[in-house]
Short mmCIF file of the C-alpha atoms (twelve columns), coordinates in Angstrom:
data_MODEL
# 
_entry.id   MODEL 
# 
loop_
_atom_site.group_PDB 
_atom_site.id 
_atom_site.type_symbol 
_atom_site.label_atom_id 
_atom_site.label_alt_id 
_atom_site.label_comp_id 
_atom_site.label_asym_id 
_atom_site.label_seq_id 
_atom_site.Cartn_x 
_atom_site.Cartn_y 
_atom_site.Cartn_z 
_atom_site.pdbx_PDB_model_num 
ATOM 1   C CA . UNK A 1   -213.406 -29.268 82.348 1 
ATOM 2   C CA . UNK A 2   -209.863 -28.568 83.515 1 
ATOM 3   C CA . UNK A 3   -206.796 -28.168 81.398 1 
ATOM 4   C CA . UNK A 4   -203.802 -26.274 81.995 1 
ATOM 5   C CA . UNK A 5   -203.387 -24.347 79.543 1 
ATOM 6   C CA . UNK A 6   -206.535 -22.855 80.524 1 
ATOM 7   C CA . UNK A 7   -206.574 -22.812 83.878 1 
ATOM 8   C CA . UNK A 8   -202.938 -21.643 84.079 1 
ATOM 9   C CA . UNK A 9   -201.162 -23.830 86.479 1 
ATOM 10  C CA . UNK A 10  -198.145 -22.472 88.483 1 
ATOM 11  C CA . UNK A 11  -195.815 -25.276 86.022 1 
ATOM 12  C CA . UNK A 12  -196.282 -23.094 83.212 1 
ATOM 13  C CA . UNK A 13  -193.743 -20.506 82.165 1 
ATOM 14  C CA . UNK A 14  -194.062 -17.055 80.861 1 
ATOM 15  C CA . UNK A 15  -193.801 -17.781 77.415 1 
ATOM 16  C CA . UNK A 16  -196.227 -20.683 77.561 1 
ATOM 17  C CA . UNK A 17  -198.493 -18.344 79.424 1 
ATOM 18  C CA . UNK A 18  -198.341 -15.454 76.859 1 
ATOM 19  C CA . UNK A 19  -198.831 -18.344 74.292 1 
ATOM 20  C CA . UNK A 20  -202.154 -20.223 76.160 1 
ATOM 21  C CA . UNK A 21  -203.312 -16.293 76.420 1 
ATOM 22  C CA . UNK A 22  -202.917 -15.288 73.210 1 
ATOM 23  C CA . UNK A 23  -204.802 -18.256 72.176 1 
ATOM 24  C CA . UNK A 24  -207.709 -17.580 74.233 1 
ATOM 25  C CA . UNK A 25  -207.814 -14.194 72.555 1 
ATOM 26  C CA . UNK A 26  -207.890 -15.134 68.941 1 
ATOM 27  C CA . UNK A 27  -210.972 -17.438 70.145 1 
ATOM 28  C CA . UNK A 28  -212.586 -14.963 71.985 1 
ATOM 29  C CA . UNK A 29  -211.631 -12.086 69.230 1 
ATOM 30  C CA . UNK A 30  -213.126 -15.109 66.554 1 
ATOM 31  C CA . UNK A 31  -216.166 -15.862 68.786 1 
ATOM 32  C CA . UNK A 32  -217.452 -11.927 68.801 1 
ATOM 33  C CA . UNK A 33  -216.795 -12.106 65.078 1 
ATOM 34  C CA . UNK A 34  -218.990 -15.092 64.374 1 
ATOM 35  C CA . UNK A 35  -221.513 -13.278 66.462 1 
ATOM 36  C CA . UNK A 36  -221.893 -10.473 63.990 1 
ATOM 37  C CA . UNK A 37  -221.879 -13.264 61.462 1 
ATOM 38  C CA . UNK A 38  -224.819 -14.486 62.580 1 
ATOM 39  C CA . UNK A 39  -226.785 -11.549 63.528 1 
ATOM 40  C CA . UNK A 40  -226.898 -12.011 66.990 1 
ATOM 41  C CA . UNK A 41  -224.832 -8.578  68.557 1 
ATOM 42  C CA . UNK A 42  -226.771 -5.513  69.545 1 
ATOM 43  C CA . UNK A 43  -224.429 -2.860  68.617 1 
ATOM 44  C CA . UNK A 44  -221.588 -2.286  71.282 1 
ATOM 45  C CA . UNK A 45  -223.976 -3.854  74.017 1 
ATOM 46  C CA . UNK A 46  -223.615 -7.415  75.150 1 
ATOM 47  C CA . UNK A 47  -220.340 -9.244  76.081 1 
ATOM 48  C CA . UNK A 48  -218.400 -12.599 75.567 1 
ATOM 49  C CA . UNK A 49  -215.589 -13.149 78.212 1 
ATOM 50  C CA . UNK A 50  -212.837 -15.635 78.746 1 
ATOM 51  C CA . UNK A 51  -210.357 -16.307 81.809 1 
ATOM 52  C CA . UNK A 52  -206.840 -15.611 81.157 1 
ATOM 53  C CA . UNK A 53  -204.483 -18.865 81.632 1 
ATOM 54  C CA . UNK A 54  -202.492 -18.330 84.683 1 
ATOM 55  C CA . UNK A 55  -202.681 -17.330 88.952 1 
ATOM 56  C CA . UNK A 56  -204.473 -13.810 88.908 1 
ATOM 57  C CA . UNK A 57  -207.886 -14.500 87.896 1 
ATOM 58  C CA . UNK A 58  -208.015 -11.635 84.793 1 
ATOM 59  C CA . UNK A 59  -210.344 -12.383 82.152 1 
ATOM 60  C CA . UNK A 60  -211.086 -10.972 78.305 1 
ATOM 61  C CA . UNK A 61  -213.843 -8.412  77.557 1 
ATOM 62  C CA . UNK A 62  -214.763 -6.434  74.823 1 
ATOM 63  C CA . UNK A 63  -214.020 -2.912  74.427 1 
ATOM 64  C CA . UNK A 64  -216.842 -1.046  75.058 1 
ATOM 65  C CA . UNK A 65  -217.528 1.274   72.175 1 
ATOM 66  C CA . UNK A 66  -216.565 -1.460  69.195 1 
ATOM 67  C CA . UNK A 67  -219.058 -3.435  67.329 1 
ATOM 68  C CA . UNK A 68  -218.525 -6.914  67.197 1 
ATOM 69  C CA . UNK A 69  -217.128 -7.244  63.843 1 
ATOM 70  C CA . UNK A 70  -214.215 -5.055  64.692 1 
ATOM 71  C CA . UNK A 71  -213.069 -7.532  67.285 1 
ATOM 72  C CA . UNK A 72  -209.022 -8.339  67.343 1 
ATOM 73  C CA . UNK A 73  -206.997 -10.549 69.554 1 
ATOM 74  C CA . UNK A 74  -205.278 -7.137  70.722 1 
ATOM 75  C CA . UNK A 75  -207.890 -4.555  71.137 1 
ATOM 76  C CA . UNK A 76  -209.849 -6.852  74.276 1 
ATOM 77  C CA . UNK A 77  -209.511 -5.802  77.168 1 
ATOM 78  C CA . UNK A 78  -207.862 -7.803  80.324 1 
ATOM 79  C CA . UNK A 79  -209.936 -6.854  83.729 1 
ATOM 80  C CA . UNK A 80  -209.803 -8.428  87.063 1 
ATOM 81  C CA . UNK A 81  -212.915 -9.683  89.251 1 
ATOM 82  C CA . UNK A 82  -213.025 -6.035  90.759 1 
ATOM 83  C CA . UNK A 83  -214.036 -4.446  86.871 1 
ATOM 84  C CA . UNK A 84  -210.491 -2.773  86.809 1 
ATOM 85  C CA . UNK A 85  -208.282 -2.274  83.666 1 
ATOM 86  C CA . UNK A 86  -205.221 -4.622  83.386 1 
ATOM 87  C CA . UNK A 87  -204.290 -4.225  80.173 1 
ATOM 88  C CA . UNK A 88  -206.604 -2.615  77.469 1 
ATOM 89  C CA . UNK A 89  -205.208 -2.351  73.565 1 
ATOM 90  C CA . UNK A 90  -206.424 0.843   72.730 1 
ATOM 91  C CA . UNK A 91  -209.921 1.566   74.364 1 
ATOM 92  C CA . UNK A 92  -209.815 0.749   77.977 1 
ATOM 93  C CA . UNK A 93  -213.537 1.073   78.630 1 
ATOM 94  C CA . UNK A 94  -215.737 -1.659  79.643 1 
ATOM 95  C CA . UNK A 95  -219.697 -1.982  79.949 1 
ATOM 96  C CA . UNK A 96  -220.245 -1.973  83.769 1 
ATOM 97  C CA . UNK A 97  -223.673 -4.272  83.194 1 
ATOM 98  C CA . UNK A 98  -221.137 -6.651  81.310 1 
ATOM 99  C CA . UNK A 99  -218.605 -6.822  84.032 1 
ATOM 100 C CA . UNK A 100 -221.549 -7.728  86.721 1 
ATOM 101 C CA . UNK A 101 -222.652 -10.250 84.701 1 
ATOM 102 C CA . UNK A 102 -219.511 -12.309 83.321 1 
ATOM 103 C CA . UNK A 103 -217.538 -11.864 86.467 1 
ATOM 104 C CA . UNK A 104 -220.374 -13.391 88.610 1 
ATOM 105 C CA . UNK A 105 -219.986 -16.732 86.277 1 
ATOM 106 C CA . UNK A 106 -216.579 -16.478 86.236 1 
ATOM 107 C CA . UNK A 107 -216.367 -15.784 90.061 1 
ATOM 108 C CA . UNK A 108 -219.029 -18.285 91.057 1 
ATOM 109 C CA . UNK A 109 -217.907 -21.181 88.621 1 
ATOM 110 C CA . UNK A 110 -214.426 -22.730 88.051 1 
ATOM 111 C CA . UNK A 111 -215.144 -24.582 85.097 1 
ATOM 112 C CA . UNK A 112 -216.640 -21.042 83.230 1 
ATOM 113 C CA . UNK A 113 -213.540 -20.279 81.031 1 
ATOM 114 C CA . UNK A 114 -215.757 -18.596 79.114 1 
ATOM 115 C CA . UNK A 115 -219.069 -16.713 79.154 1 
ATOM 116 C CA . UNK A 116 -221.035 -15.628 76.497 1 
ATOM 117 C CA . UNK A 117 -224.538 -13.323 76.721 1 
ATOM 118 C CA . UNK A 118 -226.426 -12.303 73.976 1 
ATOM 119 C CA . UNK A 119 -229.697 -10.235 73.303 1 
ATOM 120 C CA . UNK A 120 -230.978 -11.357 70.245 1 
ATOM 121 C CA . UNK A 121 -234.278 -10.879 69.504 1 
ATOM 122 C CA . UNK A 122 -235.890 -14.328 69.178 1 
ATOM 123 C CA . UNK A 123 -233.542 -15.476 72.114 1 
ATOM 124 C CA . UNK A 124 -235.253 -12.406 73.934 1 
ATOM 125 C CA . UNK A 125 -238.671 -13.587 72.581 1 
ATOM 126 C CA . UNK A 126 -238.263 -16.551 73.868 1 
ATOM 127 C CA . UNK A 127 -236.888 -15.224 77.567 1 
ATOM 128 C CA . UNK A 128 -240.512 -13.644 78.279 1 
ATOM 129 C CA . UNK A 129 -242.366 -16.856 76.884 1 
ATOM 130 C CA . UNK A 130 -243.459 -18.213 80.426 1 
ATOM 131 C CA . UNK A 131 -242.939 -21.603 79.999 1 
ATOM 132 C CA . UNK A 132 -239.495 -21.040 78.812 1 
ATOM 133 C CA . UNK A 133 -238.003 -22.970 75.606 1 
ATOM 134 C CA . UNK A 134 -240.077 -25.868 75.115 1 
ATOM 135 C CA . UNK A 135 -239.320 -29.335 73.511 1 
ATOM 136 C CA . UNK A 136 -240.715 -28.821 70.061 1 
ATOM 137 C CA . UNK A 137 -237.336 -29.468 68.029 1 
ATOM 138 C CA . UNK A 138 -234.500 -31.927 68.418 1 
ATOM 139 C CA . UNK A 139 -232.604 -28.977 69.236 1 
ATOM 140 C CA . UNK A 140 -234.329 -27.318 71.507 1 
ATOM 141 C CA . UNK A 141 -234.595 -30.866 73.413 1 
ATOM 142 C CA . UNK A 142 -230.648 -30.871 73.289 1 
ATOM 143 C CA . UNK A 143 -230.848 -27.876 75.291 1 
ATOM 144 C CA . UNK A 144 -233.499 -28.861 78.104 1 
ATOM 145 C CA . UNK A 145 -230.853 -30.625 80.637 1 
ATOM 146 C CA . UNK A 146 -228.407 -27.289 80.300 1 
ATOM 147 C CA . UNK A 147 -230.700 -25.002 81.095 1 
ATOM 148 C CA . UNK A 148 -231.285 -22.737 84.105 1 
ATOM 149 C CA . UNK A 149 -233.509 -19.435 84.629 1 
ATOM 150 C CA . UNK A 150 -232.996 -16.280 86.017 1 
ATOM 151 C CA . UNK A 151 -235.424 -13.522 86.535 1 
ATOM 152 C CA . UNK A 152 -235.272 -10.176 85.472 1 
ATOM 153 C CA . UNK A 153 -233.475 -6.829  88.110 1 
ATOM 154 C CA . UNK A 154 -233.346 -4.178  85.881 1 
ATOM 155 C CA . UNK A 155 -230.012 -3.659  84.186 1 
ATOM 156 C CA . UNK A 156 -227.480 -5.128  85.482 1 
ATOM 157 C CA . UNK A 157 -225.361 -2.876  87.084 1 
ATOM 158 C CA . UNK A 158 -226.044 -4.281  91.324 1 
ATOM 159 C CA . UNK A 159 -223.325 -5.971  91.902 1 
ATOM 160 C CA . UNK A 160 -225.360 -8.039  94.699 1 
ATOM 161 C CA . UNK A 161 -227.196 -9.248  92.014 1 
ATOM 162 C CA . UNK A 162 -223.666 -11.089 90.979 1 
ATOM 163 C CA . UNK A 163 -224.695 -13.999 93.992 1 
ATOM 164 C CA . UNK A 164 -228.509 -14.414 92.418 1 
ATOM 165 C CA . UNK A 165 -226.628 -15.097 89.534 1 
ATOM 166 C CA . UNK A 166 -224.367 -17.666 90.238 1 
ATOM 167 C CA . UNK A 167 -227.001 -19.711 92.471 1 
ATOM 168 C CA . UNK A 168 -229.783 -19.572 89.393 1 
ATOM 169 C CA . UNK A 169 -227.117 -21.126 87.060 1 
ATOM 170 C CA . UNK A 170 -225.990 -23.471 89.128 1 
ATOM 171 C CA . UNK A 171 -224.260 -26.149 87.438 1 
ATOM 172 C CA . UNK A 172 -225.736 -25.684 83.903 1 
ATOM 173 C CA . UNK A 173 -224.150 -24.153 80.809 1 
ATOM 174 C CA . UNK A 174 -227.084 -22.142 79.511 1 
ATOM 175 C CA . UNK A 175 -228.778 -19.514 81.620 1 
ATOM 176 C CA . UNK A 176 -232.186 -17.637 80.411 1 
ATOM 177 C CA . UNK A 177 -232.080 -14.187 81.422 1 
ATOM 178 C CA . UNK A 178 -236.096 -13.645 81.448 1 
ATOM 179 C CA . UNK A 179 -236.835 -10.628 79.581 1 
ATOM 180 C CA . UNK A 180 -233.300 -9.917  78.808 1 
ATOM 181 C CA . UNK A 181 -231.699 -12.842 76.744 1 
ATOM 182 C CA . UNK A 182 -229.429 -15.922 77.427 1 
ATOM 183 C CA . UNK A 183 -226.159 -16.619 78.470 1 
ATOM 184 C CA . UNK A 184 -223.930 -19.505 78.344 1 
ATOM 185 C CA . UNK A 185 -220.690 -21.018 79.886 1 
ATOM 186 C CA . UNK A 186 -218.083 -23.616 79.050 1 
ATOM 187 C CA . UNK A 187 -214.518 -24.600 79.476 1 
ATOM 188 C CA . UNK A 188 -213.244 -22.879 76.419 1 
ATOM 189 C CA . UNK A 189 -214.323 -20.741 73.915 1 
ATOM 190 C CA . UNK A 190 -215.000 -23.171 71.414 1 
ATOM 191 C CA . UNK A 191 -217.613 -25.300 73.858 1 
ATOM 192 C CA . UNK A 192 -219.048 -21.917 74.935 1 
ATOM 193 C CA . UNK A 193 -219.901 -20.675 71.522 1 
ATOM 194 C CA . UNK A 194 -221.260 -24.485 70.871 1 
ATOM 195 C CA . UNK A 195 -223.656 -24.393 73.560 1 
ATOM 196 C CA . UNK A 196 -224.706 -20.814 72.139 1 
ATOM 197 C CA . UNK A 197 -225.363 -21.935 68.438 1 
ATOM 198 C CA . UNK A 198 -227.714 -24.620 69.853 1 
ATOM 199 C CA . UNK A 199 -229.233 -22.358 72.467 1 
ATOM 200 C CA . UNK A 200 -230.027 -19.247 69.549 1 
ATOM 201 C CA . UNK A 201 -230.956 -21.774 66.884 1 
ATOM 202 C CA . UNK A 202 -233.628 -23.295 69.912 1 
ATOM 203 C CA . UNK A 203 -234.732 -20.186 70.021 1 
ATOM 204 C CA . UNK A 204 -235.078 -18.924 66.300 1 
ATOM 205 C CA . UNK A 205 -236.708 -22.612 65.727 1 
ATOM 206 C CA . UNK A 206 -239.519 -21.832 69.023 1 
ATOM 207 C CA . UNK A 207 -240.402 -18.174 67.716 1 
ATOM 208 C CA . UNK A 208 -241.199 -19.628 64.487 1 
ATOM 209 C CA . UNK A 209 -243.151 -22.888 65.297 1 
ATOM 210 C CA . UNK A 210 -246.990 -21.794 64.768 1 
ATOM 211 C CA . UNK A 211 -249.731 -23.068 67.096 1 
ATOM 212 C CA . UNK A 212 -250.771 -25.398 67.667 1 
ATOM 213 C CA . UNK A 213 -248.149 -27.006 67.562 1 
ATOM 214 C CA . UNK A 214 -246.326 -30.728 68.213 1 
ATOM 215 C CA . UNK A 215 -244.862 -31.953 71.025 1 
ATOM 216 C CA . UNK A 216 -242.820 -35.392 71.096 1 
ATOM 217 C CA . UNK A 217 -243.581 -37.890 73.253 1 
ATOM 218 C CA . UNK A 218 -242.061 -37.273 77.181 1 
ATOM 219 C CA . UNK A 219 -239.983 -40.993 76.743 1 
ATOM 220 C CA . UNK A 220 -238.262 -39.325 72.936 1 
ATOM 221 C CA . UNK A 221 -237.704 -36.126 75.784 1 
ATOM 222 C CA . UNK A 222 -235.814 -37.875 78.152 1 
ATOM 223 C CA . UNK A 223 -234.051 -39.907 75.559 1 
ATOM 224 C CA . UNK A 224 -232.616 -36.609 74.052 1 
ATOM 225 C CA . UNK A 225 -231.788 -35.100 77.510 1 
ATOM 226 C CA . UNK A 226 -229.687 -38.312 77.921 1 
ATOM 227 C CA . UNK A 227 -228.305 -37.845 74.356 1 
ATOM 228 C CA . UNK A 228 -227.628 -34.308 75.532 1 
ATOM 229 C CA . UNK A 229 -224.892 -34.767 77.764 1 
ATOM 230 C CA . UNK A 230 -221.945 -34.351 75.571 1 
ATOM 231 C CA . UNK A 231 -223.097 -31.740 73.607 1 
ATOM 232 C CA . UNK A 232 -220.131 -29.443 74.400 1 
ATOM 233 C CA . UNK A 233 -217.805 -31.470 72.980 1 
ATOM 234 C CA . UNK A 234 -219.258 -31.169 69.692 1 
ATOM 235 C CA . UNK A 235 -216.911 -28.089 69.360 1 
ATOM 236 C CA . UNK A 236 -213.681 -30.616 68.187 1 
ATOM 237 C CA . UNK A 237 -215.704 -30.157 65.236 1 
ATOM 238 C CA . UNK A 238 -217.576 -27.168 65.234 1 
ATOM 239 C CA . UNK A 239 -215.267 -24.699 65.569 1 
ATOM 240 C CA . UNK A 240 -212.831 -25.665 62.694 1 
ATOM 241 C CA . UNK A 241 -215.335 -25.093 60.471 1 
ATOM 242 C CA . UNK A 242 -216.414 -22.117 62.589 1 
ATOM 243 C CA . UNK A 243 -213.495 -20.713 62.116 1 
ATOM 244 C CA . UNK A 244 -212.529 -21.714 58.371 1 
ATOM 245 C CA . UNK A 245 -216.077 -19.937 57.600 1 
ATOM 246 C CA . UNK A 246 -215.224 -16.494 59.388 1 
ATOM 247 C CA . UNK A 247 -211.573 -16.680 57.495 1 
ATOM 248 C CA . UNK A 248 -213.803 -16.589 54.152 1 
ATOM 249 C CA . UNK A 249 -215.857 -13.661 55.392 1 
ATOM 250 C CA . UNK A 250 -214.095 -11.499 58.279 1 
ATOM 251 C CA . UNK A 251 -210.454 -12.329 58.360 1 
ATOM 252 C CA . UNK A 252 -208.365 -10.012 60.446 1 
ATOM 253 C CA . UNK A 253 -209.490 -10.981 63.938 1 
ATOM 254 C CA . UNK A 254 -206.471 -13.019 65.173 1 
ATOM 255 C CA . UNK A 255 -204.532 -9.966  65.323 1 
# 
């Protein structure tokens, strides 16, 4: 997915480029919000990231030290593909694990404006099942053609690990991260957190399915992996309500 104000293109300006950025971090800022919303953070640990619009190939990271739900536009911190400090609002720390991670995607793939990993626990559960998430809900099926695997190094902090990375994802937008948790990647923020939702509520829906259990038929499979392909784009509508629900509950992030 390109678009400029993204990507950054050399046509725009300074104040369009401190505009397109500050967009991207009252997304990003909103995103790690709506992650505590939902349950999904692990105290200070995990990461979302998001390239900043323009030439120098920065991107967005948390803070490492605040929990999700105290999250502003200002307070992330800008860091270049090396893991150094651009431009930090306060702390200027940043989880070493979580720039290994995000900047392989974001190295490896020009389409990954954003990058989100999570450890939840049934997304976790679901990482060490061995045959991966399965097709036993219309959701989980929605996820089957976006999905890639990657096994388990130890914590990430190898920064070879950074090329295993980037060939196990491949072109897909959801990455399992076996024994660890998932990851996804999209053009924006908005598609990113999209592909998440569907990826965690997958999960949450395959740790609770009892067995035995039911599996559609393989033809009702492929017809949902074909159904599949726009999925992303469901965020036109997703994230204004996202966002209209996280103004009811834990204003103060676009700041």
């Amino acid at each position: 997915m390109n678009d400029s104000n993204i990507t950054g293109s050399n046509e725009m300006d300074t104040d369009e480029l401190k505009k397109a950025e500050w967009k991207v971090r009252t997304e990003l800022a909103a995103a790690y919000r709506l992650v505590a919303l939902f349950g999904w953070d692990d105290l200070v640990f995990t990461h979302l990231s998001a390239r900043v619009p323009g030439p120098d190939h920065h991107f967005l990271i948390n803070p490492y030290g605040l929990l999700f739900h105290e999250i502003t536009a200002s307070s992330l911190v800008k860091v270049d593909q090396e893991g150094q400090v651009v431009q930090a609002g306060g702390i200027d720390r940043v989880n070493p694990a979580g720039f290994t991670i995000h900047s392989a995607v974001h190295m490896g793939r020009d389409d990954a404006h954003a990058v989100m990993h999570v450890h939840a626990a049934d997304a976790v559960a679901v990482s060490a099942h061995k045959e991966g998430l399965l097709p036993l809900s219309q959701t989980g099926m929605l996820c089957l053609d976006h999905m890639a695997y990657h096994d388990y190094e130890g914590v990430a902090l190898n920064l070879d690990e950074r090329e295993r990375l980037i060939r196990d994802i491949g072109d897909k937008n959801m990455l399992m991260l076996r024994n660890h948790g998932i990851l996804t990647a999209g053009g924006s923020v908005p598609e990113c957190f999209t592909y998440l939702y569907f990826l965690m509520k997958a999960c949450e829906i395959q740790v609770k399915t009892p067995t035995p259990y039911c599996l559609p038929s393989q033809e009702a499979i492929e017809t949902t992996r074909e159904q599949s392909q726009s999925l992303g784009k469901a965020s036109a509508l997703t994230w204004p309500a996202l966002t209209r629900l996280l103004d009811s509950k834990n204003p103060g992030y676009a700041v």
